[in-house]
VEXKE-258905 format. One record per atom (N, C-alpha, C, O): residue in three letters; x, y, z. Coordinates in steps of 0.02 Angstrom, whole numbers, plus 50000, padded with zeros to 5 digits. Each point is the difference from the previous one (the first is absolute). Example, Ala and Ser with C-alpha at 12.3 -4.5 7.8 and 13.67 -1.06 7.14 Angstrom:
VEXKE-258905
ALA506604971650390
ALA499555005950000
ALA500455006050000
ALA500524999950033
SER499305005449931
SER500425005950003
SER499615005550037
SER500255005550008
//
This chain:
VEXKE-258905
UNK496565038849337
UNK500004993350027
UNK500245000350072
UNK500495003550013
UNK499234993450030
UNK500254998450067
UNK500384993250018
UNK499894994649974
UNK500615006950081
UNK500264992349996
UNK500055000250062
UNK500145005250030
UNK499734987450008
UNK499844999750082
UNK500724996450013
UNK499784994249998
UNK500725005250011
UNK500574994650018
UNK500044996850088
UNK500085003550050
UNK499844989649949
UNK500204997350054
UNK500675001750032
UNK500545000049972
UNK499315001750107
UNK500285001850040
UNK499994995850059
UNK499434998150015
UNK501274998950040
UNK500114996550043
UNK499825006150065
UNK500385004850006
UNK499174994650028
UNK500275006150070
UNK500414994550048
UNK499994994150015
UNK500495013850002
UNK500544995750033
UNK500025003350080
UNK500454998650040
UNK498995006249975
UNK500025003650047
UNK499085002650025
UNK499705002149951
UNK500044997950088
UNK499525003950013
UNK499885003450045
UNK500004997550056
UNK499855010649936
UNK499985007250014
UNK499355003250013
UNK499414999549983
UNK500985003950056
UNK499065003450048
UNK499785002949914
UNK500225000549943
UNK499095001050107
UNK499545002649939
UNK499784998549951
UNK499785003949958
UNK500244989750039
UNK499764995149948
UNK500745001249948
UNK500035004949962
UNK500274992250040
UNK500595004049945
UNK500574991450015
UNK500004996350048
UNK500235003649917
UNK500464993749995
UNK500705002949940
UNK499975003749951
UNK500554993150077
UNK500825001049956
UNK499884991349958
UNK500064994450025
UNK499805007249922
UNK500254994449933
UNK500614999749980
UNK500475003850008
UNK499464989449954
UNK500735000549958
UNK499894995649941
UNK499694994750007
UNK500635007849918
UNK499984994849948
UNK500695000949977
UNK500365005049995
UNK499744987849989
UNK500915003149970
UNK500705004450031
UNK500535002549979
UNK499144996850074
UNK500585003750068
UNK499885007550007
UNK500405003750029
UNK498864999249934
UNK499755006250010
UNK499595002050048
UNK499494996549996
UNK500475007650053
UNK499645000750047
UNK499625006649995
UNK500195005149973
UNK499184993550061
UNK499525008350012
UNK499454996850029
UNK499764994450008
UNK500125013650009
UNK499414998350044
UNK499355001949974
UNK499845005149971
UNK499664987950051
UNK499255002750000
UNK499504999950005
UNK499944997150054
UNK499485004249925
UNK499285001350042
UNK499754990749982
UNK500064997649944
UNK499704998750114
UNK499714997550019
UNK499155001250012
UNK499594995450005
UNK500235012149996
UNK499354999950013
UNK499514996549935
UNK499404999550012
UNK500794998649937
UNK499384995249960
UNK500034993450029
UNK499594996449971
UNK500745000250079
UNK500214994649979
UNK499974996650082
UNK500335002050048
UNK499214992749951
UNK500004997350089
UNK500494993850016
UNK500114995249963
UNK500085005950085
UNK500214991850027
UNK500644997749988
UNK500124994050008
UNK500595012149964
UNK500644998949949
UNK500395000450091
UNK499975003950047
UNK500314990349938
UNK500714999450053
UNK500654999749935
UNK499965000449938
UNK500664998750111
UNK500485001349966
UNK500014991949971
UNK499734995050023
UNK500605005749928
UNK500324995249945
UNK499214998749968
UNK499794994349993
UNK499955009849995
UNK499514999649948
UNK499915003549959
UNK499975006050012
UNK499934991549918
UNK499995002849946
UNK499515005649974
UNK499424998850018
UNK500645006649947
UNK499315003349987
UNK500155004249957
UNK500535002950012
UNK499094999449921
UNK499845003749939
UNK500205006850046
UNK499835000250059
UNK500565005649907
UNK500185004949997
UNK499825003249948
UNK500254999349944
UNK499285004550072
UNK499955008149952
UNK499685007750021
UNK499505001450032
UNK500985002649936
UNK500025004550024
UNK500405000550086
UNK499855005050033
UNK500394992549982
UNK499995001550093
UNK499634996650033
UNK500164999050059
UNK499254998449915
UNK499604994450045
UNK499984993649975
UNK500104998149942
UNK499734997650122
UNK500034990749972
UNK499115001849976
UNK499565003750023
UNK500474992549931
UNK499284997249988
UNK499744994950002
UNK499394999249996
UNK501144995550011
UNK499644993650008
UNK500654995350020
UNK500565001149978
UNK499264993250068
UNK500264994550002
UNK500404995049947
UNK499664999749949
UNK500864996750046
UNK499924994149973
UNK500614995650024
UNK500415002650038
UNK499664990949939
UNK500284994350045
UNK500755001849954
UNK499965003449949
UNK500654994250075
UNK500595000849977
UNK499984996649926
UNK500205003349953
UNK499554989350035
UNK500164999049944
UNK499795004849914
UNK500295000249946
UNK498975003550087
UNK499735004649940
UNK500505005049998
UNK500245001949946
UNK499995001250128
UNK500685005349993
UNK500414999349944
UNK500095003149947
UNK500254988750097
UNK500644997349958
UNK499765001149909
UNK500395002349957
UNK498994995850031
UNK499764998449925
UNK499965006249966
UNK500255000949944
UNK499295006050104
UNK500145006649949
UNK500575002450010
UNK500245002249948
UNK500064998450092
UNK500985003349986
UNK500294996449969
UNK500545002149977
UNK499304992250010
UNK500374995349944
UNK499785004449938
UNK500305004049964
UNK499014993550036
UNK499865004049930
UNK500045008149997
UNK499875001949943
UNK500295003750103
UNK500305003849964
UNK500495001950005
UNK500095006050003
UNK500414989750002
UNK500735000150002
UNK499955000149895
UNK500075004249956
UNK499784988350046
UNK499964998949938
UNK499695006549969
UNK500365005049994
UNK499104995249990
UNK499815005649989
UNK500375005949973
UNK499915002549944
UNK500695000250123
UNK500075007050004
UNK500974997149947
UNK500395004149976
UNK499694988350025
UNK500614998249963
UNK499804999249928
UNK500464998249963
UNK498925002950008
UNK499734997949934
UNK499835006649982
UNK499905000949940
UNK500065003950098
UNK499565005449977
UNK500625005949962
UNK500405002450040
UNK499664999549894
UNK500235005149972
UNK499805007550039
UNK499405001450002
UNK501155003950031
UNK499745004850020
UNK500185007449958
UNK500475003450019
UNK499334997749954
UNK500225007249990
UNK500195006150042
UNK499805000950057
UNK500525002149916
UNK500315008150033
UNK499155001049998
UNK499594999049955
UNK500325004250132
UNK499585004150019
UNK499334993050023
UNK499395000449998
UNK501064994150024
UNK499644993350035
UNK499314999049958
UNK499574998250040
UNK500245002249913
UNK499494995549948
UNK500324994149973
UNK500604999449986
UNK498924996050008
UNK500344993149964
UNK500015001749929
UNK499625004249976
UNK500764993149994
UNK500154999149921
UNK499184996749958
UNK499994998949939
//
């Protein structure tokens, strides 16, 4: 399974490359899928690259939901869910 998580960039860097942040975590990264991102805009993270756009409130709505999510989810030794 793949999972894309919304990311705030809080910085933008030569080379197509931008510094994000979710939850007071920061890193850096590839911008090359992705046109037109200034700072305080939101965008899908995976792998190291944005893949897509979206407006703060869908942000606010999937980190909501996998907060919940990751507080509902049983984990086992060796990170599989129950």
């Amino acid at each position: 399974m793949c999972l894309a998580m919304p990311v705030e960039v809080i910085e933008l860097l030569p080379g197509q490359c931008a510094r994000v942040s979710v939850d007071g975590v920061t890193r850096e990264i590839s911008l090359a899928l992705v046109d037109d991102v200034a700072v305080g805009d939101f965008v899908l993270l995976h792998v190291g690259f944005a893949i897509g756009k979206l407006d703060r409130e869908e942000a606010d709505a999937t980190l909501r939901d996998l907060a919940a999510l990751a507080e509902s989810a049983e984990i086992r030794p060796g990170g599989t869910a129950a």
